[in-house]
N, C-alpha and C positions, 0 to 999 in steps of 0.2 A: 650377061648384063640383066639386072633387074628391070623390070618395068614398073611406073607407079602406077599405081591405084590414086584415079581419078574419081572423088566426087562429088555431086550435084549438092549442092548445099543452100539452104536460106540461113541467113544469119540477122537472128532480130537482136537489136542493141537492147540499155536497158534506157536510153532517152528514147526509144519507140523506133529508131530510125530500122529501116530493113536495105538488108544487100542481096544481092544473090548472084549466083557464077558456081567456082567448083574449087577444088582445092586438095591437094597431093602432101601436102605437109603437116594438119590439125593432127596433134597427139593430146589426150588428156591430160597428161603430165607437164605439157609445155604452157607456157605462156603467150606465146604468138604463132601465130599462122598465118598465112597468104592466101588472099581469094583469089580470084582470076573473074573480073566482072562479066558481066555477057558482053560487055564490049572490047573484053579482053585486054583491060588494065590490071594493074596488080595493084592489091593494097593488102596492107600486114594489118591484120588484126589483133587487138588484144583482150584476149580473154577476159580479162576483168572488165571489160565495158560490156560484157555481154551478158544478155539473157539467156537466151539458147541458141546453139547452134540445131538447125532441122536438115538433116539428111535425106530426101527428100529423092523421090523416084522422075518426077517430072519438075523443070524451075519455073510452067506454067503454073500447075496448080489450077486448084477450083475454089475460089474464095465465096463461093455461094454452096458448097456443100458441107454441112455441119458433119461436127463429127459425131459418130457412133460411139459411143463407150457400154461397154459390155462388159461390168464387172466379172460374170462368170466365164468369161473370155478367159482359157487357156493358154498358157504359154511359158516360156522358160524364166524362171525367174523368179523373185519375192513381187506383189502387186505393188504398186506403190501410185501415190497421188501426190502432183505437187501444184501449188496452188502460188501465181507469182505477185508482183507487189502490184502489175497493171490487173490485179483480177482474174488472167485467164488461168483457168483449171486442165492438166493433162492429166489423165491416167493411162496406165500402162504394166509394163513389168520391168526391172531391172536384175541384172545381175552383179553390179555393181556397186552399190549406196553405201558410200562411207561417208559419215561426217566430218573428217579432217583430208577430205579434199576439197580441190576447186572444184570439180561438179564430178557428174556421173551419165553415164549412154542408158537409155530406160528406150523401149518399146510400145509402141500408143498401140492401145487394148482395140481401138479398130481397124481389125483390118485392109478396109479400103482404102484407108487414109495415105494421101502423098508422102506422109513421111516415113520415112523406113525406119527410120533411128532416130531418136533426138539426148543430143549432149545438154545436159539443163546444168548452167553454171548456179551452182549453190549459191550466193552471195543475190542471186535473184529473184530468189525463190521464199516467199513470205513464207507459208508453211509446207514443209513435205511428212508425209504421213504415208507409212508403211501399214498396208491394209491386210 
């Protein structure tokens, strides 16, 4: 029997709202998925209301430490920078980035950073530019 793979996710909307919990079913390809809140309700989410999904190593987090970006930060991938319509700026790398999907999994260029991964839904994303 397979086991899922559980995990830790923040999920910012694009009307600002944020969730967070975990989650065994997000594919890039699909259209909805299920959180599991930290209070352990369920809600299906749909990807086109989203900004990005952040994959995220703790669901504290440190919202007082800024991130590092390190353009000459090494790693697997094309760089790529996306810029969204609320202003904030990620950089990172992807292996990913097509422009005729719903989004792409890109890599933030610091290391330290709680997010391990982030899914950036295209439709949210004012400009992305391949560095």
């Amino acid at each position: 029997m397979e086991t899922a793979i559980i995990n830790k996710i923040v999920v910012h909307f694009k009307n600002e709202t944020i969730m967070k919990g975990t989650t065994s079913d997000f594919f890039p390809n699909k259209t909805q998925f299920h959180l599991i809140d930290v209070e352990g309700k369920t809600e299906a989410i749909d990807v086109d209301q989203l900004k990005a999904i952040f994959f995220v190593k703790d669901l504290v987090g440190n919202k007082s430490r800024p991130d590092h970006y390190d353009i000459s930060t090494t790693g697997a991938g094309r760089k790529i920078r996306v810029e969204f319509y609320d202003n904030e700026v990620i950089i990172g790398q992807t292996l990913g980035y097509s422009p005729d999907r719903q989004g792409f999994f890109m890599t933030p260029a610091d290391p330290q950073s709680n997010n391990g991964r982030i899914f950036v839904v295209k439709t949210a994303a004012k400009n992305i530019k391949l560095l």
